[in-house]
N, CA, C and O of each residue as an XYZ file, in Angstrom:
748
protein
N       0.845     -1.177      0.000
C       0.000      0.000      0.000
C       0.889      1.239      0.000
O       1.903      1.308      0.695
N       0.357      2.480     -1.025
C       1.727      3.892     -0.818
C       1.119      4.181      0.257
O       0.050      3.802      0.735
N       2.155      5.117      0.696
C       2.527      5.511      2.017
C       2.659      7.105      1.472
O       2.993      7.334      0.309
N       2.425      7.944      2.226
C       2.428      9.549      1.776
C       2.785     10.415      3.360
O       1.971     10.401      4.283
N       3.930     11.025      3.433
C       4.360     11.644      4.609
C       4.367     12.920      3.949
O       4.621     13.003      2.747
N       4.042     14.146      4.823
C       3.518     14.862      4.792
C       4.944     15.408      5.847
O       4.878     15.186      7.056
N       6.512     16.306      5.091
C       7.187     16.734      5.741
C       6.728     18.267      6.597
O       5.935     19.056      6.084
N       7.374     18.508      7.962
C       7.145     19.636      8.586
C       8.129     20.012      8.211
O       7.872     21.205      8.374
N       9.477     20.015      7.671
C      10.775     20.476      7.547
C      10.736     20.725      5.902
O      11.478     21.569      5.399
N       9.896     20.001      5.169
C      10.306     21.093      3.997
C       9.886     22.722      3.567
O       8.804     23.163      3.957
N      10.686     23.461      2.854
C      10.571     24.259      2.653
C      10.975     24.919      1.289
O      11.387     24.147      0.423
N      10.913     26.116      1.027
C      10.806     26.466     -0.557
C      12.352     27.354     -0.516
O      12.616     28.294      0.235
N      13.008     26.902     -1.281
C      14.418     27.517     -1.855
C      14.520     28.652     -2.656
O      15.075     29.717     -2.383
N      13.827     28.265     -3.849
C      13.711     29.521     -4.658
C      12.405     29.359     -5.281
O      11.741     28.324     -5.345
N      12.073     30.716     -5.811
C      10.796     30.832     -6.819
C      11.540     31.282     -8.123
O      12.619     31.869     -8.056
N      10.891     30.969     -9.380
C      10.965     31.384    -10.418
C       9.749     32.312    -11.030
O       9.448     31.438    -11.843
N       9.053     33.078    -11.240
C       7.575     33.436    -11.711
C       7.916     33.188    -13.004
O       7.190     32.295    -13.442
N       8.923     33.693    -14.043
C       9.597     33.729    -14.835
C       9.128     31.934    -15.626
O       8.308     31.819    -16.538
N       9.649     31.118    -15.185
C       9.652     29.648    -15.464
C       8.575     28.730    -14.885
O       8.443     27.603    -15.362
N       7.570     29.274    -13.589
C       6.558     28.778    -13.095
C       7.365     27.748    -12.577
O       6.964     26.626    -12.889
N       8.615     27.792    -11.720
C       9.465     26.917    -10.982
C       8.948     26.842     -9.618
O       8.048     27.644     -9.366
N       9.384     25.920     -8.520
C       9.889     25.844     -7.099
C      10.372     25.172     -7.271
O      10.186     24.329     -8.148
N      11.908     25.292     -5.884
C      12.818     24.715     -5.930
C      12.609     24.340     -4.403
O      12.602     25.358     -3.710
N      12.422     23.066     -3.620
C      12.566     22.921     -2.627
C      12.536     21.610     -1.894
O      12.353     20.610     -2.588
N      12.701     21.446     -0.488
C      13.066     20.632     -0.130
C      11.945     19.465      0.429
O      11.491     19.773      1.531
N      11.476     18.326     -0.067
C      10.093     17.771     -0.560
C      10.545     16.775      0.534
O       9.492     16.146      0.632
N      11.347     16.221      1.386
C      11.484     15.780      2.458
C      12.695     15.352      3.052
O      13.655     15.505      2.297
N      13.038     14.736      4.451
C      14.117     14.745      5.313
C      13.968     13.486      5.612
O      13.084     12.685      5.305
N      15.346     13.337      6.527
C      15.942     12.213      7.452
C      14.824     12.615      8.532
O      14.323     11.573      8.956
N      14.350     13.551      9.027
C      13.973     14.020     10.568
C      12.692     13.114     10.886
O      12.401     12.421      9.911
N      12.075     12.980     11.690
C      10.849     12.325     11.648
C       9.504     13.104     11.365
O       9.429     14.320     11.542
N       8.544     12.411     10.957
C       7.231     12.713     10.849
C       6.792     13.109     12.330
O       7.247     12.839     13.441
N       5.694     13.875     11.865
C       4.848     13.871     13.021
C       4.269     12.501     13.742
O       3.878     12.591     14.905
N       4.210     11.143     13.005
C       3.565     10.292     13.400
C       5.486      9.959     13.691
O       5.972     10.094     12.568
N       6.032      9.791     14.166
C       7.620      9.484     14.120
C       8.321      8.727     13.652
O       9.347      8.283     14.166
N       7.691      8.356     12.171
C       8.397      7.375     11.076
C       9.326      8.389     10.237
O       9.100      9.537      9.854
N      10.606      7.441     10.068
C      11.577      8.174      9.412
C      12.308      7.766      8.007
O      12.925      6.703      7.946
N      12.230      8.554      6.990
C      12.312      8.375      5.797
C      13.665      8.513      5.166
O      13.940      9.582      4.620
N      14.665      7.385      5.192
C      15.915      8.122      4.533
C      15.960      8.546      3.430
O      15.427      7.885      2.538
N      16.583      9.735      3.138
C      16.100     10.493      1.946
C      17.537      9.009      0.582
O      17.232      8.716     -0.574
N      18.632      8.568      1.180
C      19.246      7.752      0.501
C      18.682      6.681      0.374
O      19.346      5.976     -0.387
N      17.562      6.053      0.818
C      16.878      5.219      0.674
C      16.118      5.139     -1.006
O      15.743      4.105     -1.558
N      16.044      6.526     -1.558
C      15.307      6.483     -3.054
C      15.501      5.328     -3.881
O      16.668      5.426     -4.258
N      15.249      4.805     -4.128
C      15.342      3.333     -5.008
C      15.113      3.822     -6.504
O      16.000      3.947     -7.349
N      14.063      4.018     -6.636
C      13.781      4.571     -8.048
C      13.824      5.614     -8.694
O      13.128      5.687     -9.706
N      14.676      6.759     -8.290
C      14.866      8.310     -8.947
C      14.600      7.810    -10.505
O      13.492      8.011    -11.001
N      15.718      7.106    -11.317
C      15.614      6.783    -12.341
C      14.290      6.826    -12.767
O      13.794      7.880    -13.164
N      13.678      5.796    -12.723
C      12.035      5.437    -12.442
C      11.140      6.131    -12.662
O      10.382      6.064    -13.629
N      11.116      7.102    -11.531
C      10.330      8.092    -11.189
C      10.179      9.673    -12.329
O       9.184     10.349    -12.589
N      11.475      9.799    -12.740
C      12.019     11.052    -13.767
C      11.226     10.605    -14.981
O      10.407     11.476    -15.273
N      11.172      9.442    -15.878
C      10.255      8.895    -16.610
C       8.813      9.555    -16.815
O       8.317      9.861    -17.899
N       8.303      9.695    -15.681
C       7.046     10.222    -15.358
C       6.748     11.025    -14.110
O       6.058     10.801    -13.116
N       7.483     12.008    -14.491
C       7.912     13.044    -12.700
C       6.416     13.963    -12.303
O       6.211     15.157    -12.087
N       5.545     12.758    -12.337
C       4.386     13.978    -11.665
C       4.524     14.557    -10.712
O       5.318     14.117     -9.880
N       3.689     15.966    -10.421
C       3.529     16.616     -9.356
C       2.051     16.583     -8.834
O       1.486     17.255     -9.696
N       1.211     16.251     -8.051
C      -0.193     16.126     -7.842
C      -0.512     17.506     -6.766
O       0.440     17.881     -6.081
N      -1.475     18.039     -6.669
C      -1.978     18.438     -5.621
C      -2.828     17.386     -4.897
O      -3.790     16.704     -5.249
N      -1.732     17.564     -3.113
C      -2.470     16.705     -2.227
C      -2.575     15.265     -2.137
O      -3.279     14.691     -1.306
N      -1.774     14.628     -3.115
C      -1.844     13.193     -3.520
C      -3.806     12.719     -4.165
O      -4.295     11.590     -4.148
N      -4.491     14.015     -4.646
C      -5.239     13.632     -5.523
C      -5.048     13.406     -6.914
O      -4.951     14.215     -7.837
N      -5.008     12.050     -6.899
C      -4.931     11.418     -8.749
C      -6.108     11.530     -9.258
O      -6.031     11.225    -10.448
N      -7.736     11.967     -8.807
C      -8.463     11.828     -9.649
C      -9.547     13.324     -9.610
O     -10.280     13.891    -10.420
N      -9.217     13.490     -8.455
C     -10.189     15.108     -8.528
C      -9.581     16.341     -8.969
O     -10.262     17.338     -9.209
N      -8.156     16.307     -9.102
C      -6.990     17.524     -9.797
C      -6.492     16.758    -11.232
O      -6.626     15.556    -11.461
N      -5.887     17.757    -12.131
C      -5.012     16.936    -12.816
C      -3.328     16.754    -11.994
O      -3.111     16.564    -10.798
N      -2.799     16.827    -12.594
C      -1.072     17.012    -11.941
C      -1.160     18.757    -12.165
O      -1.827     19.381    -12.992
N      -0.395     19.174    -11.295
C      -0.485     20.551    -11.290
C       1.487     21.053    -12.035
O       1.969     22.169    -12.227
N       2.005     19.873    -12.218
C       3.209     20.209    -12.562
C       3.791     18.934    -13.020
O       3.261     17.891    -13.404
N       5.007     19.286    -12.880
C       6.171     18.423    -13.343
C       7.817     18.460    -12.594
O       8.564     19.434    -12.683
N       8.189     17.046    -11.785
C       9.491     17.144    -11.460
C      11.007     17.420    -12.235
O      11.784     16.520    -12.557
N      11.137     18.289    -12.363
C      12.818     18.562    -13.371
C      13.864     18.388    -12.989
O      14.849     18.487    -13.720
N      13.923     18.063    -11.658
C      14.863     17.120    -11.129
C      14.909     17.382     -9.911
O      14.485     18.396     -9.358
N      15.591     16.189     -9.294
C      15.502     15.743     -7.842
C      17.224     15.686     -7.496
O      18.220     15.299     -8.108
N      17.027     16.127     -6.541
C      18.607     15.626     -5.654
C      18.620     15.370     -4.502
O      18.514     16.165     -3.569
N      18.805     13.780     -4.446
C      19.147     13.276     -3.283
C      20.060     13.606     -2.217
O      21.130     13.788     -2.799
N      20.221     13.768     -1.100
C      21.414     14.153     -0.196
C      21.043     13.557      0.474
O      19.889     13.131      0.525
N      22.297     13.259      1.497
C      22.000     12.544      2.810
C      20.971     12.571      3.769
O      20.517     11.556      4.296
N      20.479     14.089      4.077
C      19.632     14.508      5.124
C      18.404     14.863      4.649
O      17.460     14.963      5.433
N      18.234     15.134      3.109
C      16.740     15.715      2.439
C      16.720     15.190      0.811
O      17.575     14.557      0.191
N      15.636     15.618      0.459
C      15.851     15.849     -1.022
C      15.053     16.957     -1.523
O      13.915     17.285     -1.187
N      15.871     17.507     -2.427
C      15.878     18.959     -3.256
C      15.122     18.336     -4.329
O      15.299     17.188     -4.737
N      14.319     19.119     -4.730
C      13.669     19.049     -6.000
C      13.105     20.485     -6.760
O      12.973     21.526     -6.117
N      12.791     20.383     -8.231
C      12.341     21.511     -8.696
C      11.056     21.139     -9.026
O      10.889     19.962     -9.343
N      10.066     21.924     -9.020
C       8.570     21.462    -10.018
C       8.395     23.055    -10.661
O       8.633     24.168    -10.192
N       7.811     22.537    -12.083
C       7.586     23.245    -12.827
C       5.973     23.021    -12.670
O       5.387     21.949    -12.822
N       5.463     24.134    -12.370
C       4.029     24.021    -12.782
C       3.620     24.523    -13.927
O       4.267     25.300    -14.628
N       2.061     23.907    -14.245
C       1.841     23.780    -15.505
C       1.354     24.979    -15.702
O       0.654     25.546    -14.863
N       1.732     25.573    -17.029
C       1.209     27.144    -17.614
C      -0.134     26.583    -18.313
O      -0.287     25.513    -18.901
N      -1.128     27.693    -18.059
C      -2.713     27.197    -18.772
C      -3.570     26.645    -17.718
O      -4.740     26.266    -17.680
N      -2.641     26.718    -16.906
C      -4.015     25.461    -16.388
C      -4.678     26.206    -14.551
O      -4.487     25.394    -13.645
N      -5.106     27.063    -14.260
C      -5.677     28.055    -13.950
C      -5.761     27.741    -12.516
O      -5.933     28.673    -11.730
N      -5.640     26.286    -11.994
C      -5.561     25.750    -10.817
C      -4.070     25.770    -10.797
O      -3.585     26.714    -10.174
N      -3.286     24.973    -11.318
C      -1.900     24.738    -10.859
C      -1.200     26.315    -11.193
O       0.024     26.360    -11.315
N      -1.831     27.308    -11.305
C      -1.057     28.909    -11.597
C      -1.583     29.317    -10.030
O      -0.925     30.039     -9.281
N      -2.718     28.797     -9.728
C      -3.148     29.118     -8.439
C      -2.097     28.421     -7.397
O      -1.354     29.000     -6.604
N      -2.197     27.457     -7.549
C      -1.018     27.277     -6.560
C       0.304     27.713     -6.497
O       0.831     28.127     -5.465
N       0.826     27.631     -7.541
C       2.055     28.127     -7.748
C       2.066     29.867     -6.971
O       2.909     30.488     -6.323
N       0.942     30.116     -7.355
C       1.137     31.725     -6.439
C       1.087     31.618     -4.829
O       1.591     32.490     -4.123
N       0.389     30.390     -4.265
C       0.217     30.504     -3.665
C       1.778     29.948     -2.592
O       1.944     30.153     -1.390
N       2.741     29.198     -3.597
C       4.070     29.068     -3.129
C       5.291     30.199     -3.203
O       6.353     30.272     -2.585
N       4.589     31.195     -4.394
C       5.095     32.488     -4.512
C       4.695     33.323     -3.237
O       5.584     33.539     -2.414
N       4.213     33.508     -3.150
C       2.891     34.316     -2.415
C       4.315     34.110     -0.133
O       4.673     34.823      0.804
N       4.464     32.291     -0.746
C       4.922     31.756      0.946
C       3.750     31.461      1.642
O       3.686     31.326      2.864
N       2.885     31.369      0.910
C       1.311     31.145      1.673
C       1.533     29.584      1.577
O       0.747     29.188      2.439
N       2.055     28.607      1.113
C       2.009     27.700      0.826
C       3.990     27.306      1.035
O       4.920     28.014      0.649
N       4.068     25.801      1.852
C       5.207     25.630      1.810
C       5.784     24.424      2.024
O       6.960     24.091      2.172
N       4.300     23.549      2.015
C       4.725     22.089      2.489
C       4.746     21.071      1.413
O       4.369     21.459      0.307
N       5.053     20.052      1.518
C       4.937     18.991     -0.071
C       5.183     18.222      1.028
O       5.703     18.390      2.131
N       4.504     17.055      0.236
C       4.301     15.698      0.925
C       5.333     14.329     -0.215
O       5.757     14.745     -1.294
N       5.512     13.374      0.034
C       5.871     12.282     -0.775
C       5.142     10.837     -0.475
O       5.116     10.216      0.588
N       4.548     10.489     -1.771
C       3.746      9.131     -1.877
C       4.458      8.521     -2.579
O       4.845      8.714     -3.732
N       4.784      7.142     -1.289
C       5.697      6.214     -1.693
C       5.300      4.705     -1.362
O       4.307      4.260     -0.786
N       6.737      3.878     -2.084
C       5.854      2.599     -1.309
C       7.152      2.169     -0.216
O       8.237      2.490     -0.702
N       7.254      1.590      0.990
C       8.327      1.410      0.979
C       9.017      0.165      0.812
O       8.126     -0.677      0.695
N      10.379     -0.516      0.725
C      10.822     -1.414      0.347
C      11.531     -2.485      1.165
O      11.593     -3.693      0.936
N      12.008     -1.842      2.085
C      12.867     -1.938      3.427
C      12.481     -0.886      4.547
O      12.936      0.249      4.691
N      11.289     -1.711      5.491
C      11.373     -0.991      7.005
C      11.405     -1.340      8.048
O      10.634     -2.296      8.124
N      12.159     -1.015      9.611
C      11.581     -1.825     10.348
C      10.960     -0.839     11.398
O      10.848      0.337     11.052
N      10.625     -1.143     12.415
C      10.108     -0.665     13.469
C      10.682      0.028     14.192
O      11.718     -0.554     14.512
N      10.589      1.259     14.797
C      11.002      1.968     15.779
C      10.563      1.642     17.111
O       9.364      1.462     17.325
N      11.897      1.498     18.529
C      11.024      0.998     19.641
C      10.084      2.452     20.108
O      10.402      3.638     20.021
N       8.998      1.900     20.553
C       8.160      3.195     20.905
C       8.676      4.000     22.171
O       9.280      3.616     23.173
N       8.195      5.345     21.745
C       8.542      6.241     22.687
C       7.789      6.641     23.868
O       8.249      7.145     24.893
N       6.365      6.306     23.555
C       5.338      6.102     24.093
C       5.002      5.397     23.985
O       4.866      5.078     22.803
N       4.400      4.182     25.276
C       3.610      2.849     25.114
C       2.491      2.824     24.349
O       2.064      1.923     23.628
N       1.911      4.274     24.657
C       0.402      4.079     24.243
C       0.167      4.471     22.748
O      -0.995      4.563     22.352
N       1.207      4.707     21.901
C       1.316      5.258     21.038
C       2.056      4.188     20.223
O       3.116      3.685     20.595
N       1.389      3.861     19.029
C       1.848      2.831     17.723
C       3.347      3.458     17.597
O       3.809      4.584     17.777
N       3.931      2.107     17.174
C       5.843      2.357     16.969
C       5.552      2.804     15.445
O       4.650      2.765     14.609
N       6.680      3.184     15.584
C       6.818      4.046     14.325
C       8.104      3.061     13.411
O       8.642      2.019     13.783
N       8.318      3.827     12.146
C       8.957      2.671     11.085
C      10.211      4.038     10.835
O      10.170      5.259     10.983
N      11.031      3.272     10.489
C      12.338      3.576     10.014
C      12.297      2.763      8.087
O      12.342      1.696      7.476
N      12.187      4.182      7.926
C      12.081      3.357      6.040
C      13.203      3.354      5.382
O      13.451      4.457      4.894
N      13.974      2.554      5.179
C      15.332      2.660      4.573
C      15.578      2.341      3.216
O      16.671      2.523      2.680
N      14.310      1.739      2.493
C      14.539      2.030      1.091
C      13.469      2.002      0.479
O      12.606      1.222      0.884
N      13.224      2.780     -0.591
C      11.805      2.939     -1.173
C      11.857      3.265     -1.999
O      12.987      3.624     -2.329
N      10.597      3.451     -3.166
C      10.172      4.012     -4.038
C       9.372      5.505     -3.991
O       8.671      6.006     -3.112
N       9.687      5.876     -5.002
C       8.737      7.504     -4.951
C       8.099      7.534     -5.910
O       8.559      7.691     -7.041
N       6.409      7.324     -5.499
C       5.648      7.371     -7.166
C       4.847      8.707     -7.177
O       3.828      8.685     -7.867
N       5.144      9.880     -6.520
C       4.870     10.991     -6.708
C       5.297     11.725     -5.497
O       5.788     11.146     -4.528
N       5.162     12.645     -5.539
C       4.903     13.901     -4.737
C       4.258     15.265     -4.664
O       4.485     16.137     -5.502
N       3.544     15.402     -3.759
C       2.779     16.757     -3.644
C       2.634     17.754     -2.971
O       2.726     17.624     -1.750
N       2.342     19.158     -3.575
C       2.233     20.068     -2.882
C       1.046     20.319     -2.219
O      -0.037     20.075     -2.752
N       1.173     20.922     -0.775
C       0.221     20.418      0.230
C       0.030     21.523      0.992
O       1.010     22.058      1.511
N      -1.317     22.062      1.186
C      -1.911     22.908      2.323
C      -1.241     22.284      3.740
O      -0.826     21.145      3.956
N      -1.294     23.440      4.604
C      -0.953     23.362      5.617
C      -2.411     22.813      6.873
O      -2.918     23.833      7.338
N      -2.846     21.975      7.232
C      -4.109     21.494      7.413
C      -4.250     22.129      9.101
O      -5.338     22.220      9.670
N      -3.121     22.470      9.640
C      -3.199     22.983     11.147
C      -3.640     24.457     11.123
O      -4.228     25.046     12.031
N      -3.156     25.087      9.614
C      -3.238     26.550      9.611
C      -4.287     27.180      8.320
O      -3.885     27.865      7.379
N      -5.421     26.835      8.512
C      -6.572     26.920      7.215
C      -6.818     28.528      7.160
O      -7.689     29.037      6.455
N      -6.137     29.088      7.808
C      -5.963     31.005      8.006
C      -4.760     31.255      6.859
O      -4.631     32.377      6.369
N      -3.936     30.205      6.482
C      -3.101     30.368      5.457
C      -4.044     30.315      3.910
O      -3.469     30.864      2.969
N      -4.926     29.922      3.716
C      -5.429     29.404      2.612
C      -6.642     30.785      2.605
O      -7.180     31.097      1.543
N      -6.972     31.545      3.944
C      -7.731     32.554      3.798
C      -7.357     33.699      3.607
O      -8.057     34.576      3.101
N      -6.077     33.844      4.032
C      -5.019     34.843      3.144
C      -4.972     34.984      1.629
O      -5.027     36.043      1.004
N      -4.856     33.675      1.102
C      -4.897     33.808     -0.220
C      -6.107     34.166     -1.081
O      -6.131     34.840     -2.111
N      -7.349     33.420     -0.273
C      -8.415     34.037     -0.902
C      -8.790     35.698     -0.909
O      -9.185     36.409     -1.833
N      -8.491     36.022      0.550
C      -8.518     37.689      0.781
C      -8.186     38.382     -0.344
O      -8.868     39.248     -0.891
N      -6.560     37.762     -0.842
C      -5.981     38.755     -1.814
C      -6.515     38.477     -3.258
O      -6.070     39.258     -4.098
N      -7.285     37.626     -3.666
C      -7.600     37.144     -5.032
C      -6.547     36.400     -5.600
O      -6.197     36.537     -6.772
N      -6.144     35.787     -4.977
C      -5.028     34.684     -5.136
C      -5.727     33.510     -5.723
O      -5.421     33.376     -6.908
N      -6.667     32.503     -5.234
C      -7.298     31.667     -5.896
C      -8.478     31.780     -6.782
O      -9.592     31.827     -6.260
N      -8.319     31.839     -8.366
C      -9.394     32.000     -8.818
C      -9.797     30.873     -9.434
O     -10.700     31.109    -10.237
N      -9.471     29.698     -9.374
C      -9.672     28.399    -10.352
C     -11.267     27.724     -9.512
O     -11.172     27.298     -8.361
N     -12.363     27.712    -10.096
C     -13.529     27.344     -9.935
C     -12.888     25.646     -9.013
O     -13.588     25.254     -8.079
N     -12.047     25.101     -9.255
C     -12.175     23.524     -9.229
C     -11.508     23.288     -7.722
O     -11.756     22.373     -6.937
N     -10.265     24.785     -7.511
C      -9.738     24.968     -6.570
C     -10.433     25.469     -5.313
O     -10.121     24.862     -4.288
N     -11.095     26.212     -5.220
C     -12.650     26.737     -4.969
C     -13.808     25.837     -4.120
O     -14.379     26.080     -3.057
N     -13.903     24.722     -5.027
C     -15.000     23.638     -4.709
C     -13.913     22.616     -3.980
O     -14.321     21.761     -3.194
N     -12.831     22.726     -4.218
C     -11.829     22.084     -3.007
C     -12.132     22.499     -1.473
O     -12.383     21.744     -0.533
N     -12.047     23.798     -1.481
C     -11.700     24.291     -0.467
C     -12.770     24.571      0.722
O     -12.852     24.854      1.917
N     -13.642     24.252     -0.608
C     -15.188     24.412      0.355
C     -15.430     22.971      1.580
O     -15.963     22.903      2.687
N     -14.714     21.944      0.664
C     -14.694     20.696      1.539
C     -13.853     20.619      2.906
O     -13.969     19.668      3.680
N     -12.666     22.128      3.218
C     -12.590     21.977      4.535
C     -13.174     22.590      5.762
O     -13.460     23.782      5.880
N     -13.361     21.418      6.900
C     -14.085     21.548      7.858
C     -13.260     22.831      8.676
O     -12.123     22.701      9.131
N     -14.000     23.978      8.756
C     -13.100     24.884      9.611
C     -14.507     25.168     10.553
O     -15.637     25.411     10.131
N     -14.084     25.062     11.860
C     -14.843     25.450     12.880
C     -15.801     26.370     12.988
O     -16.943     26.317     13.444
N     -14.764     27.768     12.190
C     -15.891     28.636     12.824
C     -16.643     29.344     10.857
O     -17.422     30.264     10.605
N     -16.019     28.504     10.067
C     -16.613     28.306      8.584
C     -16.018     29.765      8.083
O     -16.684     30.436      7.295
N     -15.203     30.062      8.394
C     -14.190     31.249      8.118
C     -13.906     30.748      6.551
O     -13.736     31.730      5.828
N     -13.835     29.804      6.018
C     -13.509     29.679      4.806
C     -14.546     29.730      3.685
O     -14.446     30.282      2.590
N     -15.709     28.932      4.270
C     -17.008     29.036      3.447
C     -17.565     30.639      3.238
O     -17.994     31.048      2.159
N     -17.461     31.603      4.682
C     -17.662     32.755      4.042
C     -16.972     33.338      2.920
O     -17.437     34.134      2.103
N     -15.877     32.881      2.969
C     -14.908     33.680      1.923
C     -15.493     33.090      0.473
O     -15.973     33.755     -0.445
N     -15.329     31.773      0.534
C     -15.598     31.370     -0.999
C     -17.217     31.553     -1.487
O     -17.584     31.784     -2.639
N     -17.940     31.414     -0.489
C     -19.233     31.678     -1.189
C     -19.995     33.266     -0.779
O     -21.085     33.411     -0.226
N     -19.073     34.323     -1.229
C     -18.875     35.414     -1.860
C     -19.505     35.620     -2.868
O     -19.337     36.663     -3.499
């Protein structure tokens, strides 16, 4: 079954507006929030993966298209660097891309399978052990709302940052408490 970690440590290197680039760091050695740890030398399939370097929003394969394209990846010991080109035309993935311009946006996730893991002893009894993944595959990766901070995603609407109808009817699907988001979009 893929597996999709959702790094707190990545972050965005550079922007291009110019090329509809980001350049950044799509995940680490450090642990997850759930405290499984991903060696970034563990990649098995870079090769593989470059073939068909999608970029998804959110690890949705069927309600987005790919919002981009990987132009290359670099492995290092402690992370991996990557660039995505998002796609020009396509009115959702320009939305996001601003919204990584913007710094409103800064996380990417990786959906993988893994190949080699074992168990971490737990740190807490009451709390499931966690996995040490030491070699894997990468059959995508995505750029990802921040789900703790849904005041980031209302920033962007404030400024007219998201105008893609499809992006829109996304956003309506999150549960925010006090519906701070639904006012905004159904404007």
């Amino acid at each position: 079954m893929p597996l999709t970690r959702a790094d707190p440590a990545s972050r965005t290197l550079a922007v291009n507006a110019d090329k509809l680039t980001v350049r950044s760091v799509i995940t680490t050695i450090d642990p997850d929030r759930s405290g499984d740890v991903v060696i970034p030398t563990g990649l098995k399939n870079a090769d593989e993966f470059l073939l068909n370097p999608v970029v998804l929003w959110a690890h949705q394969r069927a309600q987005f298209p790919p919002i981009g394209v990987c132009e290359w990846i670099d492995i290092q010991p402690r992370r991996i660097v990557a660039e995505t080109r998002f796609a020009r035309g396509v009115p959702f993935a320009e939305d996001v891309f601003r919204l990584y311009e913007q710094g409103i946006l800064r996380g990417w996730s990786i959906g993988f399978i893994p190949r080699k893991a074992r168990r971490l002893p737990p740190v807490d009894p009451r709390t499931p052990p966690a996995l040490r993944v030491e070699e894997w595959d990468l059959l995508e990766y995505s750029a990802v709302p921040i789900p703790e901070n849904p005041g980031a995603v209302t920033v962007a609407i404030n400024k007219g940052l998201v105008r893609d109808p499809a992006f829109l009817d996304w956003l309506r699907g999150i549960t925010e408490p006090r519906d701070v988001l639904g006012e905004l979009i159904d404007r």
